[in-house]
TIKOLDREN-798800 format. One record per residue: x, y negated, z negated of N, C-alpha, C in turn; residue in one letter. Coordinates in steps of 0.1 Angstrom, whole numbers, plus 2048, in hexadecimal, padded with zeros to 3 digits. Example, Ala and Ser with C-alpha at 12.3 -4.5 7.8 and 13.67 -1.06 7.14 Angstrom:
<sites>
8848397B287B82D7B28848217B2a;8808167B988980B7B98818007B1s;
</sites>
This chain:
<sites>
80880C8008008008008097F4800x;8057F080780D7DD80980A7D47FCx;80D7D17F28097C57ED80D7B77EFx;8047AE7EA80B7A07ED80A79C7E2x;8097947DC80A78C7CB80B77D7D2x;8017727D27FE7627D07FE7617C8x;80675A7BD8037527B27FF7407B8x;7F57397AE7F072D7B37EF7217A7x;7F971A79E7F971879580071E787x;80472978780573477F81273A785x;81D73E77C82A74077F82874F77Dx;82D75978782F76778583976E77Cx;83A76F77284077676A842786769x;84E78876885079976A8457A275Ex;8447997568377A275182B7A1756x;82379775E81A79A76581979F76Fx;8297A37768297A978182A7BA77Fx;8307BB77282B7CA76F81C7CE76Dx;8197C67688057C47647FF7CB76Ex;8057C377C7FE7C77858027D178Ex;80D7D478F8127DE79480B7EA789x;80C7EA7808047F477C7F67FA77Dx;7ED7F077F7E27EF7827DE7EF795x;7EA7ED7967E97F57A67EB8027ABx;7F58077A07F58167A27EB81C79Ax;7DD8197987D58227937CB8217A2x;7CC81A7AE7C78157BD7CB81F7C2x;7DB81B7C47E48217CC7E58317D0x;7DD8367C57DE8437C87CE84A7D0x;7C58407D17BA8447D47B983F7E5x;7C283B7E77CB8397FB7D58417FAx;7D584E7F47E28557F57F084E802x;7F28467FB7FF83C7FB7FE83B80Bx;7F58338127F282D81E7FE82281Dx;8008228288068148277FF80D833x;7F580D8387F180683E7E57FD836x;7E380082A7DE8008237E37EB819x;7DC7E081D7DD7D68187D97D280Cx;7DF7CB8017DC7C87F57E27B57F0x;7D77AC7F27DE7A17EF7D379C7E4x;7DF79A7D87DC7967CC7DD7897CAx;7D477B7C47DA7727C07D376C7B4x;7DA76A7AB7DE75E79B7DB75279Fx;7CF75179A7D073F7977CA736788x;7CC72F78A7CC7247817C371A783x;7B671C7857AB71578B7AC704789x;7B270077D7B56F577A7BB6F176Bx;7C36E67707CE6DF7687C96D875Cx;7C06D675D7BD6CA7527AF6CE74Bx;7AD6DB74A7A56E173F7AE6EB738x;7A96EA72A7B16F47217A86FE71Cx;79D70372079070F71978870E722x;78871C72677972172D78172973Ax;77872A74177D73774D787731758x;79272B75679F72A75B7A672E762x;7AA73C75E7B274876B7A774D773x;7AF74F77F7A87567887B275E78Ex;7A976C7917AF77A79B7AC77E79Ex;7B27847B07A67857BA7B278F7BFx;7AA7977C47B07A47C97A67AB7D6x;7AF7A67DF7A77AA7ED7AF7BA7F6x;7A87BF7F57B17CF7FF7A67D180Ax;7B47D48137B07D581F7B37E0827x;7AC7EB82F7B07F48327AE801831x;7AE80E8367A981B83579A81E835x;79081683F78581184278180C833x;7868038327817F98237857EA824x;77B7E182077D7D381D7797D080Ex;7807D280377B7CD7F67827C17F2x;7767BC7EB77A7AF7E37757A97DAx;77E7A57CB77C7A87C178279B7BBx;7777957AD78378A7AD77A787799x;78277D79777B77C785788773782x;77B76E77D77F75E77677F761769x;78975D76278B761750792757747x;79475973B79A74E7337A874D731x;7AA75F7357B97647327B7769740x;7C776A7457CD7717527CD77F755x;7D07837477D07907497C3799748x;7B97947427AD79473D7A6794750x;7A978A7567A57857647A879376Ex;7B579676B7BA79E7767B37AD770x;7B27B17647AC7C175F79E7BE764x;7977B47627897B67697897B677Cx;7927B277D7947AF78F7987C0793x;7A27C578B7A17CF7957957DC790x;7917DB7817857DF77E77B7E3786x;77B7D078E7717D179A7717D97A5x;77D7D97A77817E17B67847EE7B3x;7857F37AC7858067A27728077A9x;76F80079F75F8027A27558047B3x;75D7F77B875A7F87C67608027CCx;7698057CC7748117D476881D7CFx;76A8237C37648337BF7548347BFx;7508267BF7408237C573B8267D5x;7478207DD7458227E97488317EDx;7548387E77568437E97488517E0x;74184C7DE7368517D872C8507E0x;7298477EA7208437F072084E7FDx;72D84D7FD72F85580D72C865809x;7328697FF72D8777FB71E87A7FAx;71A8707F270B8737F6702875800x;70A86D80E700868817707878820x;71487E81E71588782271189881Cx;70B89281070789C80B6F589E812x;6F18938116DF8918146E0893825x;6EC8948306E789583A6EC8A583Dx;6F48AB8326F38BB8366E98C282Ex;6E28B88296D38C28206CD8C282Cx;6CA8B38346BF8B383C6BF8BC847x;6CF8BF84D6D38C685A6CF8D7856x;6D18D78456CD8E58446BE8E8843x;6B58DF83B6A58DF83E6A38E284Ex;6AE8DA8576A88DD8636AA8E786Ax;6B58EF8686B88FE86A6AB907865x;6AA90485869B90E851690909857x;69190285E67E8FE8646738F7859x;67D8EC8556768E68446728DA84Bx;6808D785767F8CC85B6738C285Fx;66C8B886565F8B686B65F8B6879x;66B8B587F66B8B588A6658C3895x;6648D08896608DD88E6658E588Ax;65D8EC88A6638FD88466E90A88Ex;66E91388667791888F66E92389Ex;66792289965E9268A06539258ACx;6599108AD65490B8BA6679098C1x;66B9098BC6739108C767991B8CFx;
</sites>
């Protein structure tokens, strides 16, 4: 997976850069290590001249392996911003991958109804 890291106001520190590198390898394994596979992260600091309230912001957009996710949370603390950001995209990723199982599970029930003659379209016996 490609990552990219924007910081926007907010200085990258090697401990936030582990933060997230960690929290990318809990991703990174569910693109069994695509590299075509795009990841651009960015830190910001919504503004200068307030001291309380929703402040940081983290947005985490992936691109790639038929997927467009995008994920983002505004918080008080940074690190607090970035655990619900990728939270969000955990959720969207194993949601979407849930969706598809289903819809391939409901179209081999229906293909088998249609084999047994359950189907509406006719029995097996007007053919």
């Amino acid at each position: 997976m490609n990552t990219h890291i924007k910081t926007t106001a907010v200085t990258l520190t090697p401990a936030i850069s582990e933060y997230i590198n960690r929290h990318i390898a809990k991703i990174e394994h569910l693109f069994n290590a695509d590299d075509s596979v795009k990841c651009d992260i960015e830190l910001a600091k919504t503004t200068n001249h307030h001291q309380k309230g929703d402040i940081f912001r983290a947005e985490i957009h992936i691109v790639g392996h038929k997927q467009n996710i995008f994920a983002a949370a505004d918080r008080q603390d940074l690190l607090v911003a970035i655990d619900e950001a990728f939270s969000d995209t955990l959720f969207s990723m194993t949601s979407r991958r849930k969706k598809v199982i289903a819809l391939a599970r409901h179209g081999g029930a229906k293909v088998k109804a249609m084999v047994r003659g359950l189907w509406p379209f006719g029995t097996s016996e007007d053919l």
